[in-house]
KETOR-82288 format. One record per residue: residue number from 1; chain; y, z, x of N, C-alpha, C, O, CB in turn. Coordinates in Angstrom, 1 decimal. Last residue first. Glycine has a CB too. Layout:
# residues N
pos, unit, n_py, n_pz, n_px, ca_py, ca_pz, ca_px, c_py, c_pz, c_px, o_py, o_pz, o_px, cb_py, cb_pz, cb_px
NUM, A, Y, Z, X, Y, Z, X, Y, Z, X, Y, Z, X, Y, Z, X
...
//
This chain:
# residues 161
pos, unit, n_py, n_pz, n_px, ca_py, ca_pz, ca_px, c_py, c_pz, c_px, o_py, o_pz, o_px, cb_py, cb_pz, cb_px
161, A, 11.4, 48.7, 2.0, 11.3, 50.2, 3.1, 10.8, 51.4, 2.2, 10.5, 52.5, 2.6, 13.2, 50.9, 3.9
160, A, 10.0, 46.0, 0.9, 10.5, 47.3, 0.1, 10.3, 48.0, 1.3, 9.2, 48.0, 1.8, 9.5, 47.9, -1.4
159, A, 11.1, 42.9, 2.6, 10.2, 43.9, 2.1, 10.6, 45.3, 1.7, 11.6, 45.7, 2.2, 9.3, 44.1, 3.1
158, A, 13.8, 41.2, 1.6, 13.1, 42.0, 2.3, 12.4, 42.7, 1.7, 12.6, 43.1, 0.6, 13.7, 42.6, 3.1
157, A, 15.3, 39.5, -0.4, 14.4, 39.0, 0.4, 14.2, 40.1, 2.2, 14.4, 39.7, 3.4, 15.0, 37.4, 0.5
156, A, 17.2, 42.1, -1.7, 16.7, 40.8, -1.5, 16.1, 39.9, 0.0, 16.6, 39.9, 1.1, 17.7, 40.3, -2.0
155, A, 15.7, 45.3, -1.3, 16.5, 44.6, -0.8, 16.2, 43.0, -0.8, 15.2, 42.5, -0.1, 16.8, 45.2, 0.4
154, A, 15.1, 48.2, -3.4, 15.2, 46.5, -3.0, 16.3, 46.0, -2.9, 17.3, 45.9, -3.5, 14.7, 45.7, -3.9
153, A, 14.6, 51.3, -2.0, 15.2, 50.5, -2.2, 15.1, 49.1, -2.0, 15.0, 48.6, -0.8, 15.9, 50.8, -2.0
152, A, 13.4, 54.4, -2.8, 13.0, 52.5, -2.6, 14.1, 52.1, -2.6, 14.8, 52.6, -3.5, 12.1, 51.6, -3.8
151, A, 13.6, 56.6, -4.2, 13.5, 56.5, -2.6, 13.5, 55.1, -2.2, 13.6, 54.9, -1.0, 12.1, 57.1, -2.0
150, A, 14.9, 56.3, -7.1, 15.7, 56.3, -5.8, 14.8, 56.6, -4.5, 15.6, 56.7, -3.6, 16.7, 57.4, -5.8
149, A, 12.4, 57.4, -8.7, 13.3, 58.2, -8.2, 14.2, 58.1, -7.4, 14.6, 59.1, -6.7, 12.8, 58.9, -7.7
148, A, 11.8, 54.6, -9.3, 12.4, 55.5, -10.4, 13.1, 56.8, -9.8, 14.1, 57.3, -10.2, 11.2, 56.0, -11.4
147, A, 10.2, 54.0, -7.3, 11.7, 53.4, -7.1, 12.4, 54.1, -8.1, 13.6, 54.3, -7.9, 11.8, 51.8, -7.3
146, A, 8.1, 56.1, -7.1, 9.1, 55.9, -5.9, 11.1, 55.2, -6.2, 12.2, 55.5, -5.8, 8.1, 54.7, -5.0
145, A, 7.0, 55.5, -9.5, 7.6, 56.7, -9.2, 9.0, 56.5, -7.9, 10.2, 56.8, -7.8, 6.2, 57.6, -8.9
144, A, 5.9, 53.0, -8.4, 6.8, 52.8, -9.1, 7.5, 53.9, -9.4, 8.7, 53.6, -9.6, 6.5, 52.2, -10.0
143, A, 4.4, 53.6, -6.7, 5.7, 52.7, -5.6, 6.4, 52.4, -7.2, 7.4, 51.6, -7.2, 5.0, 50.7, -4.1
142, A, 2.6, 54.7, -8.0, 3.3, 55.7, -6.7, 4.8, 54.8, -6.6, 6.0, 55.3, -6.6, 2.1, 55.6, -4.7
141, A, 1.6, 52.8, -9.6, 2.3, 53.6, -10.3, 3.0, 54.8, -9.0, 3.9, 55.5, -9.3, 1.2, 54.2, -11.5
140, A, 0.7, 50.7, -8.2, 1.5, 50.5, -8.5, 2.3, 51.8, -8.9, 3.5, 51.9, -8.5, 1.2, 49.7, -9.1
139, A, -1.3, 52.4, -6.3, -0.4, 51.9, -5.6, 0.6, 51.6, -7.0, 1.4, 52.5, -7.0, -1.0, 50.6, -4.6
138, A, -3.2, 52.9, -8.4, -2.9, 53.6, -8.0, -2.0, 53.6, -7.4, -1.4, 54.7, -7.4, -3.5, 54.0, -7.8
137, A, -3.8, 49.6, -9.5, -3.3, 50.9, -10.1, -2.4, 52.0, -9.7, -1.4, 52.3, -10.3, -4.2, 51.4, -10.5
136, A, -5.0, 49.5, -7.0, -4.0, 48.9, -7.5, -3.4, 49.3, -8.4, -2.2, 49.5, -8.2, -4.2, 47.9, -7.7
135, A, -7.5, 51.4, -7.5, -6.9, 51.2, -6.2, -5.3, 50.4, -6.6, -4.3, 51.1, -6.3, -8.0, 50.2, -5.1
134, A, -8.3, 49.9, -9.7, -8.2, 51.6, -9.6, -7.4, 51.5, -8.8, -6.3, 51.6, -9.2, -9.4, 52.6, -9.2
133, A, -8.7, 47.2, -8.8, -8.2, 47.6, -9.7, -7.5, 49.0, -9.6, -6.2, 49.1, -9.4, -9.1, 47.5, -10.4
132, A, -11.2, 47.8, -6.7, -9.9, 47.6, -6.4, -8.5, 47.6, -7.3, -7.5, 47.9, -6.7, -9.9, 46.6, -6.1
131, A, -13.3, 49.0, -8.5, -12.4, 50.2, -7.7, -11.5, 49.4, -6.9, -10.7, 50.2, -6.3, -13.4, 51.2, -6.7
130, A, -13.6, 46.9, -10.0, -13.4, 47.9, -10.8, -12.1, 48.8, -9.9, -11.0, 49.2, -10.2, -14.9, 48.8, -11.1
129, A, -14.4, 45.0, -7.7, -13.0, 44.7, -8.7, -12.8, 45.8, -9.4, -11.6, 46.0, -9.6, -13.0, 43.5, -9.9
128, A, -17.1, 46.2, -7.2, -15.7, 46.2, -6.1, -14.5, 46.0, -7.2, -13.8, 47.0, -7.4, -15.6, 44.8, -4.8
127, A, -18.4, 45.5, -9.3, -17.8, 47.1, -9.2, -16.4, 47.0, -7.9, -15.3, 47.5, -7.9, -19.4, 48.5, -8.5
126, A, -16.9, 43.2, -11.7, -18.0, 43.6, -10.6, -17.5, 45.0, -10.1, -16.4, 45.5, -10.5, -18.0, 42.4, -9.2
125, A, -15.6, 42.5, -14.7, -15.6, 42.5, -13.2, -16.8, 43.2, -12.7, -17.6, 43.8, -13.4, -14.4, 43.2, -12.6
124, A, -16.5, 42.1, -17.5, -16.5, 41.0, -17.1, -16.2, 41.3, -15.2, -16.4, 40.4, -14.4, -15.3, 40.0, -18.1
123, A, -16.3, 45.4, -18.7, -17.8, 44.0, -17.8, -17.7, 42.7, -17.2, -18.6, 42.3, -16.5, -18.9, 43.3, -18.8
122, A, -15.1, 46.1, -19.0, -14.9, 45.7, -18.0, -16.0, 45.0, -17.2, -16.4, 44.5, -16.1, -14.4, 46.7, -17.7
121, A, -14.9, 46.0, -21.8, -13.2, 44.9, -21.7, -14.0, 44.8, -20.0, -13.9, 43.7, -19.5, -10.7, 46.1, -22.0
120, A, -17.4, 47.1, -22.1, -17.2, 46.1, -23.0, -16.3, 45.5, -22.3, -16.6, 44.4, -22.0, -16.9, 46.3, -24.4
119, A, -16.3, 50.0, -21.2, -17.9, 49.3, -20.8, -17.6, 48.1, -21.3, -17.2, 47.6, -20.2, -19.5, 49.8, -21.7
118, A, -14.6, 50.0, -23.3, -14.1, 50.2, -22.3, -15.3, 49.7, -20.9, -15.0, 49.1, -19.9, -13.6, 51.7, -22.4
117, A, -16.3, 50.3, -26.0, -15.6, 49.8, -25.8, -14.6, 49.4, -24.3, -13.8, 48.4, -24.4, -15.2, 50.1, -26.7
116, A, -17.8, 52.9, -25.1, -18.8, 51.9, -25.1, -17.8, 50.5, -24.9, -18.1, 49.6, -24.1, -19.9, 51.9, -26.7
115, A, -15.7, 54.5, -25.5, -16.6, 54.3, -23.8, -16.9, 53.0, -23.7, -16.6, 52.1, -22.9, -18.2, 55.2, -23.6
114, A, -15.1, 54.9, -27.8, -14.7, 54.0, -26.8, -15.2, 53.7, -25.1, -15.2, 52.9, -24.2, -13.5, 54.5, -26.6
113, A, -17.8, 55.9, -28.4, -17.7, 54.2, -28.7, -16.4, 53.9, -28.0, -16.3, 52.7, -27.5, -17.6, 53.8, -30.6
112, A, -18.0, 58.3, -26.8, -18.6, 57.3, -26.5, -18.8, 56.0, -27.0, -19.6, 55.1, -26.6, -19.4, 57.6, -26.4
111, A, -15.7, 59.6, -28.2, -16.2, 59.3, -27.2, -16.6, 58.0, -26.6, -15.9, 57.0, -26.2, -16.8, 59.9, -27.2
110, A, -16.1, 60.3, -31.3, -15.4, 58.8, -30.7, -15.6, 58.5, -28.8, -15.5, 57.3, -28.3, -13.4, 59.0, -31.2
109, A, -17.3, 62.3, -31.3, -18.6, 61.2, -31.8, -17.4, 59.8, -31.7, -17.6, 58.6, -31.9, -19.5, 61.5, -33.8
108, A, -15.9, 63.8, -30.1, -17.1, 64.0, -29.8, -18.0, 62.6, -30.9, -19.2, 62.2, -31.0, -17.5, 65.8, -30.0
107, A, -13.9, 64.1, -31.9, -13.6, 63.5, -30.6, -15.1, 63.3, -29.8, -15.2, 62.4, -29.0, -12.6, 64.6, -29.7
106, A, -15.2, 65.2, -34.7, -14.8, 63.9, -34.4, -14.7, 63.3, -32.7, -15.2, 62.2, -32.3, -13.5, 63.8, -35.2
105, A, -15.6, 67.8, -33.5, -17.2, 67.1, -33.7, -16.5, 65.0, -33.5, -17.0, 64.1, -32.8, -18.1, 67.7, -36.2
104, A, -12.9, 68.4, -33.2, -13.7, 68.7, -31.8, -15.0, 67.8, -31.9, -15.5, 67.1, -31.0, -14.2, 70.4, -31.6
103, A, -12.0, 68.7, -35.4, -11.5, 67.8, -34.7, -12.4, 67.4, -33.8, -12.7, 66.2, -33.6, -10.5, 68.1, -34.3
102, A, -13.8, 70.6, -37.0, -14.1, 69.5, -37.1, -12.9, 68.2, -36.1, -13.1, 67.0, -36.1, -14.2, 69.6, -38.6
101, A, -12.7, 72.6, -35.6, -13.9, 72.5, -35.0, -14.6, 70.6, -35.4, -15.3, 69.8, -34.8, -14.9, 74.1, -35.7
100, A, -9.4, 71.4, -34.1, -10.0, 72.3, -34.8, -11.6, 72.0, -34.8, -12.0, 71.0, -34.1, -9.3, 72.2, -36.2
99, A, -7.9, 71.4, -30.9, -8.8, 71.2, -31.7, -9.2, 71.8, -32.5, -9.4, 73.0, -32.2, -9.6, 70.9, -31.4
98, A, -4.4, 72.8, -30.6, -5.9, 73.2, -30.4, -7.0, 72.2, -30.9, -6.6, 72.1, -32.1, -6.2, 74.5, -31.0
97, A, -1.4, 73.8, -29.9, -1.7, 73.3, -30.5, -3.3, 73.3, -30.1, -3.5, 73.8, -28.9, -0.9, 72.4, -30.7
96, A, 1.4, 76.6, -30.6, 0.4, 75.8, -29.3, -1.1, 75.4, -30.2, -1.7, 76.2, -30.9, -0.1, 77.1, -27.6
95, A, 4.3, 77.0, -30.7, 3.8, 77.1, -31.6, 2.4, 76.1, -30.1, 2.7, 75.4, -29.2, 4.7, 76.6, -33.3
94, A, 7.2, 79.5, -29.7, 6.1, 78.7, -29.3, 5.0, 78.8, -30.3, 4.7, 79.9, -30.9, 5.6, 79.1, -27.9
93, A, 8.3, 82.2, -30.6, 8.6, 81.2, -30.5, 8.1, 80.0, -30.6, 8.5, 79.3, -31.6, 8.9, 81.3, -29.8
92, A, 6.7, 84.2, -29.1, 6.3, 84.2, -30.4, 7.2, 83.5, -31.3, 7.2, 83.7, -32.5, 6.2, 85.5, -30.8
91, A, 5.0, 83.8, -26.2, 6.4, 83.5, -26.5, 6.5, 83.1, -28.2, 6.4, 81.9, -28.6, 6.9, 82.3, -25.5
90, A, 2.2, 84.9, -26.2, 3.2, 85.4, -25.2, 5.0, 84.9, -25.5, 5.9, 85.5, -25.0, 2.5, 84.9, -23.7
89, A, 1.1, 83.8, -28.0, 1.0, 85.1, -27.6, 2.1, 85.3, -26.8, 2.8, 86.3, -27.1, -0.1, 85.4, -26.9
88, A, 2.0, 81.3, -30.1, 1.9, 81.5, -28.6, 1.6, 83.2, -28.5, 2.3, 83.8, -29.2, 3.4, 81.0, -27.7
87, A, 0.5, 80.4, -33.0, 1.7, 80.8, -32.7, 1.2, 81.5, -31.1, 0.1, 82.0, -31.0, 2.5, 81.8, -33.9
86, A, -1.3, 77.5, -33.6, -1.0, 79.2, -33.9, 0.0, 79.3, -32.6, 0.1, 78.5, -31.6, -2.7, 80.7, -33.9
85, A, -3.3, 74.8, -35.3, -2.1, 75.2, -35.2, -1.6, 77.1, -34.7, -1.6, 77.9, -35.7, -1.6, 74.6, -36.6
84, A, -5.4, 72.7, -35.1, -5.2, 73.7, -35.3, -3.8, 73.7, -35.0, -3.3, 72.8, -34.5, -6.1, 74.4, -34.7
83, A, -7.2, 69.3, -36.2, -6.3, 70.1, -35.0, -5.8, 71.7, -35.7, -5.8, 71.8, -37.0, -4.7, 68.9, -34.4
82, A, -7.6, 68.1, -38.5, -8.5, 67.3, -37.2, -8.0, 68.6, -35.8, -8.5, 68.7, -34.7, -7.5, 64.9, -36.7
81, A, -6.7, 68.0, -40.7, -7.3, 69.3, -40.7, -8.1, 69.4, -39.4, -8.9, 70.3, -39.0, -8.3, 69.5, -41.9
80, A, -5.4, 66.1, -41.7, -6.1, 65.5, -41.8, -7.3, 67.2, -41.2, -8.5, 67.2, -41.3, -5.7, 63.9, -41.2
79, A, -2.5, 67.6, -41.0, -3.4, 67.3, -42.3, -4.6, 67.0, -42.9, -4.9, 67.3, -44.1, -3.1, 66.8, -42.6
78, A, -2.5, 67.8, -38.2, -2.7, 68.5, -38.8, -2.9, 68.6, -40.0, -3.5, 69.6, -40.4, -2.3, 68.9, -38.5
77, A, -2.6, 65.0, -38.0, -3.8, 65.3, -37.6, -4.2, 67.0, -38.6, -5.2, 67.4, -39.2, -3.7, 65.4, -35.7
76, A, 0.3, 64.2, -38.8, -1.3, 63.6, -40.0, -2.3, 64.5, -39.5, -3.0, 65.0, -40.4, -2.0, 61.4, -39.7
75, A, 1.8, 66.0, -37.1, 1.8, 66.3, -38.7, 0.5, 65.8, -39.2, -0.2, 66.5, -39.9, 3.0, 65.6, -39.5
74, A, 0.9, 65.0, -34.6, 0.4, 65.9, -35.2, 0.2, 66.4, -36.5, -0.7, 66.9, -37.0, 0.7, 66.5, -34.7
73, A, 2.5, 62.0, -35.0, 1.0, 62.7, -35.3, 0.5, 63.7, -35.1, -0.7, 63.6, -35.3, 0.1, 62.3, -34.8
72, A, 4.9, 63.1, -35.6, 4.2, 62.2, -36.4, 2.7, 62.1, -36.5, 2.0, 62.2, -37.5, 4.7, 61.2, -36.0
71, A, 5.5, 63.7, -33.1, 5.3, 65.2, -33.9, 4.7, 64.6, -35.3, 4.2, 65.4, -36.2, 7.1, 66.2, -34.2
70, A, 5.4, 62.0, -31.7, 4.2, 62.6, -31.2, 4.5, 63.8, -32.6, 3.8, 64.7, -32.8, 4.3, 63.2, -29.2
69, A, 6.9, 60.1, -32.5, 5.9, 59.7, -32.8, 4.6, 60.7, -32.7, 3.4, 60.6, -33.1, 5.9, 58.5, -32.2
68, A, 9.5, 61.8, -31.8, 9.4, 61.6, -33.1, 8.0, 60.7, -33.4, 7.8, 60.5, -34.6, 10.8, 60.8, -33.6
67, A, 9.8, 62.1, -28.4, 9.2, 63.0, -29.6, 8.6, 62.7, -31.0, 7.5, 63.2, -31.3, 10.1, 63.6, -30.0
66, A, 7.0, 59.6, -27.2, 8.5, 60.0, -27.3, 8.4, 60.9, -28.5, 7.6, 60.7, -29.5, 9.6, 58.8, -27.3
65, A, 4.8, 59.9, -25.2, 5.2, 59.6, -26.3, 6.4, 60.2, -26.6, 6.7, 61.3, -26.2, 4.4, 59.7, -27.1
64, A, 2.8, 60.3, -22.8, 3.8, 59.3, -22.9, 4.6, 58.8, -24.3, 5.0, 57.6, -24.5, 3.1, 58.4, -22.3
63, A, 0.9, 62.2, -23.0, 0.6, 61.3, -23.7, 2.0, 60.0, -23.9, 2.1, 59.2, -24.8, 0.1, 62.0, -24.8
62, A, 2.2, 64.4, -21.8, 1.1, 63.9, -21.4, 0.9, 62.2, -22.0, 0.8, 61.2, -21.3, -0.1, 65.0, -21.9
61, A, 4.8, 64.6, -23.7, 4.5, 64.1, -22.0, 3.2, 63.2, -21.3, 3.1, 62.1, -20.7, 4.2, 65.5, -21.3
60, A, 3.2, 65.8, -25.7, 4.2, 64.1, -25.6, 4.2, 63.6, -24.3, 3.6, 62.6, -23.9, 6.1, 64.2, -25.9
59, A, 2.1, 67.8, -25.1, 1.4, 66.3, -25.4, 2.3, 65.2, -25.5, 2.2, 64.0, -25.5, 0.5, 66.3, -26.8
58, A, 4.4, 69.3, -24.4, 3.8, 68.8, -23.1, 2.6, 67.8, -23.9, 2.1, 67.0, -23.1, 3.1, 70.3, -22.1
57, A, 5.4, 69.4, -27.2, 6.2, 68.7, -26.1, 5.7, 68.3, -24.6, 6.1, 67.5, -23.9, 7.3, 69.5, -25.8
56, A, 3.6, 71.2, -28.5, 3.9, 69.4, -28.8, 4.7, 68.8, -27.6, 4.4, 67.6, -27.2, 5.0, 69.2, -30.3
55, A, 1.4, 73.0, -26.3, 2.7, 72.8, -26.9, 3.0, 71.6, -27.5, 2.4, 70.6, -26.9, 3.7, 73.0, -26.1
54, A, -2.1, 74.0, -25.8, -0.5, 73.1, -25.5, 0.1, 72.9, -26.7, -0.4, 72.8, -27.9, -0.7, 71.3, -24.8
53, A, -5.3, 75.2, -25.0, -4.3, 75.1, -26.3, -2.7, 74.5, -25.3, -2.5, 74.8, -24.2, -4.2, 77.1, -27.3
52, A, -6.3, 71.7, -24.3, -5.7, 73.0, -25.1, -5.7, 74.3, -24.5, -6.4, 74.4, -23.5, -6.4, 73.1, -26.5
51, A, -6.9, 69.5, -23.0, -5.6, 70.3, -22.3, -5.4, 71.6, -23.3, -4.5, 72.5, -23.1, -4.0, 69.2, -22.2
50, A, -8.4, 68.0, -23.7, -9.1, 69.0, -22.7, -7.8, 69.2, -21.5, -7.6, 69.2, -20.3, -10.7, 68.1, -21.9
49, A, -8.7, 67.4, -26.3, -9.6, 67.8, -25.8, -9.5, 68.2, -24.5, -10.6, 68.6, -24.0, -10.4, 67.2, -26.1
48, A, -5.4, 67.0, -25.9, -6.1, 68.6, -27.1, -7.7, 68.8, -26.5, -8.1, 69.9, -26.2, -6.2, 68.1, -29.6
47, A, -5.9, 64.6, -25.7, -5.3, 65.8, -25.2, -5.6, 66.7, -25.0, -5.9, 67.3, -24.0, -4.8, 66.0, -25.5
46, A, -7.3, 63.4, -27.7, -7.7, 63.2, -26.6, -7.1, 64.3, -25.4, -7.8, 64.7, -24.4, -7.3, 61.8, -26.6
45, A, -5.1, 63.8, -29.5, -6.6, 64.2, -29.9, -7.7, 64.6, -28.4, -8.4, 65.6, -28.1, -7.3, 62.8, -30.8
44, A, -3.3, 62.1, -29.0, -2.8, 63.6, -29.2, -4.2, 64.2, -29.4, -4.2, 65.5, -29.4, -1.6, 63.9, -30.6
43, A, -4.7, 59.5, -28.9, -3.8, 60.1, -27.4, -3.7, 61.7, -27.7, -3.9, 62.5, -26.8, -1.7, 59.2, -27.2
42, A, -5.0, 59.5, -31.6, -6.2, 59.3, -31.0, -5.8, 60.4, -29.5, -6.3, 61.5, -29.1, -6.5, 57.5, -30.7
41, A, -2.7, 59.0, -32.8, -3.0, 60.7, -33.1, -4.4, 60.4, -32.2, -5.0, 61.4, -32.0, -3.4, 61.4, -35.3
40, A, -1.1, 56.7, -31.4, -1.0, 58.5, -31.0, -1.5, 59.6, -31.4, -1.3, 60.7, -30.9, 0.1, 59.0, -31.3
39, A, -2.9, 55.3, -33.0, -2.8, 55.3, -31.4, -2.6, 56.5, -31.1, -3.4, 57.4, -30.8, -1.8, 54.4, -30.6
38, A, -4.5, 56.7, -36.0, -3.5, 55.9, -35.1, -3.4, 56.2, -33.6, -3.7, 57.3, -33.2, -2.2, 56.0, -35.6
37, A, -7.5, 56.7, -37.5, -6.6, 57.2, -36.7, -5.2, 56.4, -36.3, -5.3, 55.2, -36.4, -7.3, 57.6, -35.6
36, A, -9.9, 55.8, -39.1, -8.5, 56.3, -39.5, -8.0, 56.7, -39.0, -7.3, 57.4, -39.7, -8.3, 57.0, -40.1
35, A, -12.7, 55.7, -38.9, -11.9, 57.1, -38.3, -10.8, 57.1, -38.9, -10.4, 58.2, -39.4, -11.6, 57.4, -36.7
34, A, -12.9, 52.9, -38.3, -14.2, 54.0, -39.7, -13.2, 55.3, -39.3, -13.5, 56.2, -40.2, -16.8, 54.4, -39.1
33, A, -10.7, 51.8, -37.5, -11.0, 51.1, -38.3, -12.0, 52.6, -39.2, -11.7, 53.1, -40.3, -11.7, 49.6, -37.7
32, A, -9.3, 53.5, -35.3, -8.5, 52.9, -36.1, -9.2, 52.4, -37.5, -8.6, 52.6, -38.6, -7.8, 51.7, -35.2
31, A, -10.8, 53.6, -33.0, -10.2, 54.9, -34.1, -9.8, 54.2, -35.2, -10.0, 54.8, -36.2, -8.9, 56.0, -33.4
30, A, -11.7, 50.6, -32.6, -12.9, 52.2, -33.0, -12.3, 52.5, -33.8, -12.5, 52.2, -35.0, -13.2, 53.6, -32.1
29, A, -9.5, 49.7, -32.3, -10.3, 48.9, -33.4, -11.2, 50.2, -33.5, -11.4, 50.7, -34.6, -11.2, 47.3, -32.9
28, A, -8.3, 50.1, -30.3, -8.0, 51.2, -31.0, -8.9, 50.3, -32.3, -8.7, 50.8, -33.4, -6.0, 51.6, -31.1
27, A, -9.5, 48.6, -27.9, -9.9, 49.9, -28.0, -9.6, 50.3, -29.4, -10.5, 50.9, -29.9, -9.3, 50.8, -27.1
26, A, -8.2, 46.3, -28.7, -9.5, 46.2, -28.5, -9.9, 47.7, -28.7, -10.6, 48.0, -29.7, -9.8, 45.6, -27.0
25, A, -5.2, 47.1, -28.5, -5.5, 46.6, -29.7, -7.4, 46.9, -29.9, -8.0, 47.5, -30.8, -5.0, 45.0, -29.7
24, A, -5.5, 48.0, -25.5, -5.0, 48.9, -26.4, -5.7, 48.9, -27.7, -6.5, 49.8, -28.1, -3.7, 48.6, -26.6
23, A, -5.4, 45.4, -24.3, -6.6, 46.2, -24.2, -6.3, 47.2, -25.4, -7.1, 47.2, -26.3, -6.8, 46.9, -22.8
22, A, -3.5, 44.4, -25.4, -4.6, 43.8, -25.9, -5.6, 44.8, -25.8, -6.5, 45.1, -26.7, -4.9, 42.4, -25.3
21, A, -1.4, 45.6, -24.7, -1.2, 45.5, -25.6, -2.8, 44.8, -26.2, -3.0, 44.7, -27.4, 0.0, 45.1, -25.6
20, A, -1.5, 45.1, -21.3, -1.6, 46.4, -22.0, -2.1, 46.8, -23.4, -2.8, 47.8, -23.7, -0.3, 46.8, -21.9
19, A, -1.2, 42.6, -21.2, -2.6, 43.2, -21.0, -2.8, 44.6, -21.8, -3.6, 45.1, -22.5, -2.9, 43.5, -19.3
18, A, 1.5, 42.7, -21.9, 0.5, 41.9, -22.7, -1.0, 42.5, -22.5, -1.7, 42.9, -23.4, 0.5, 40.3, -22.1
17, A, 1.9, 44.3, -19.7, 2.7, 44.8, -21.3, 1.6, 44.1, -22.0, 0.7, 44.7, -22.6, 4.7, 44.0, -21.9
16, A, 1.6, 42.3, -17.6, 0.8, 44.1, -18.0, 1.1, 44.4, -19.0, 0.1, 44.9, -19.5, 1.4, 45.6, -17.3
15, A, 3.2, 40.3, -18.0, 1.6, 40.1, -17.7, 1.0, 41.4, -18.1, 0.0, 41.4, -18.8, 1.2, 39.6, -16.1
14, A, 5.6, 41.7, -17.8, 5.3, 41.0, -18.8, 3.9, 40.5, -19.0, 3.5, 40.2, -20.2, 6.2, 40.1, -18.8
13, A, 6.0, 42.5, -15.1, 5.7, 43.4, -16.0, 5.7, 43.1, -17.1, 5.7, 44.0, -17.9, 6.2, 44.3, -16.0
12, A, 5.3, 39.7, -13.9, 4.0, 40.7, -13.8, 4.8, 41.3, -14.7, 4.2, 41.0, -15.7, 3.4, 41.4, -12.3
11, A, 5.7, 36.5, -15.2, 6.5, 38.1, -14.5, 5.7, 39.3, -14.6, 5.5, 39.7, -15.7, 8.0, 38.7, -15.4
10, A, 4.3, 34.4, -15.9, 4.3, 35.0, -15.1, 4.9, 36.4, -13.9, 4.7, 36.9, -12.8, 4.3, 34.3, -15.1
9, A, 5.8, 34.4, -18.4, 4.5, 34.4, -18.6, 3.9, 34.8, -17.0, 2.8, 35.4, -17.0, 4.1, 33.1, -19.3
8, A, 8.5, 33.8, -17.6, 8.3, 35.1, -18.6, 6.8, 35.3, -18.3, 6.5, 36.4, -18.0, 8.6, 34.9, -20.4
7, A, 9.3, 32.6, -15.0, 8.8, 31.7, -15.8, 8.2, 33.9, -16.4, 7.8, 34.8, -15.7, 7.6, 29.9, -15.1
6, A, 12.3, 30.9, -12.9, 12.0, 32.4, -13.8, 10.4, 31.9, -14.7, 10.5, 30.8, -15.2, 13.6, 32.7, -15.1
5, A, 13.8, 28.6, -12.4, 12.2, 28.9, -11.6, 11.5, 30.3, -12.1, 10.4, 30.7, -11.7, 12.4, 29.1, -9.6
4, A, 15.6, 28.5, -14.1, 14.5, 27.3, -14.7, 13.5, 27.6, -13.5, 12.4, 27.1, -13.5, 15.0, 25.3, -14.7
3, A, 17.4, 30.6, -13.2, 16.6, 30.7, -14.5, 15.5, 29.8, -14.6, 14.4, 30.2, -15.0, 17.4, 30.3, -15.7
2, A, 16.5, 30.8, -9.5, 17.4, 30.3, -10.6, 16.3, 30.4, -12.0, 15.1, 30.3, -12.0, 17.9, 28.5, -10.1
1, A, 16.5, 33.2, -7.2, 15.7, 32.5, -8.1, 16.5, 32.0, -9.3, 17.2, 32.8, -10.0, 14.4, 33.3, -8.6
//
């Protein structure tokens, strides 16, 4: 494919980044506007509800965040008094992280306005498109593990083995 048949607006992982970035924007208008939150302390919140008690490093994980934004928000959450903080039982090293009770009332009354917001971006499909979607989803992210690990290989103009 020569540059002038390249077109940015059509390169699918430039079509997802964009999608990505709108849906994102749409949702984070909840936390973001009467709550005060940011993307990552929402993701680190969201966690916590229903991976605690965890380490900062497995919410980074979870939450796809790279260190310095995930320890960023715990610092505000833990200020903001939204999350707990105590030391591991078993590795007195390890510091493992929790809802606090008022974090717990907040995640519980953001719920269901992202819900409500996520009801909202998918109304415009039908339920088949919901669960083809899902389904496409699910395919992309296998056959993209795949190529991240070296089992795939692309070969020009052949199908992926």
């Amino acid at each position: 494919m020569s540059n002038k048949q390249f077109s940015l607006s059509h390169f699918f992982p430039y079509q997802l980044t964009r999608l990505q970035a709108l849906v994102s924007q749409s949702i984070a208008q909840v936390y973001q506007g009467e709550f005060d939150l940011s993307r990552q302390q929402w993701r680190v919140l969201a966690i916590l509800a229903t991976h605690a008690p965890i380490n900062a490093k497995s919410i980074g994980t979870l939450a796809d965040l790279e260190k310095m934004p995930t320890s960023r928000a715990i610092k505000g959450l833990l200020a903001q008094q939204l999350i707990i903080r105590v030391n591991s039982q078993t590795d007195k090293r390890a510091q493992l992280l929790s809802l606090s009770a008022q974090g717990d009332v907040l995640f519980k009354q953001l719920v269901p306005l992202v819900s409500q917001q996520e009801e909202a971006l998918l109304s415009v499909l039908s339920t088949q498109e919901k669960q083809c979607l899902a389904t496409v989803f699910e395919k992309l992210a296998k056959q993209s593990e795949k190529i991240l690990l070296g089992d795939e290989v692309l070969i020009k103009d052949k199908e992926i083995k």
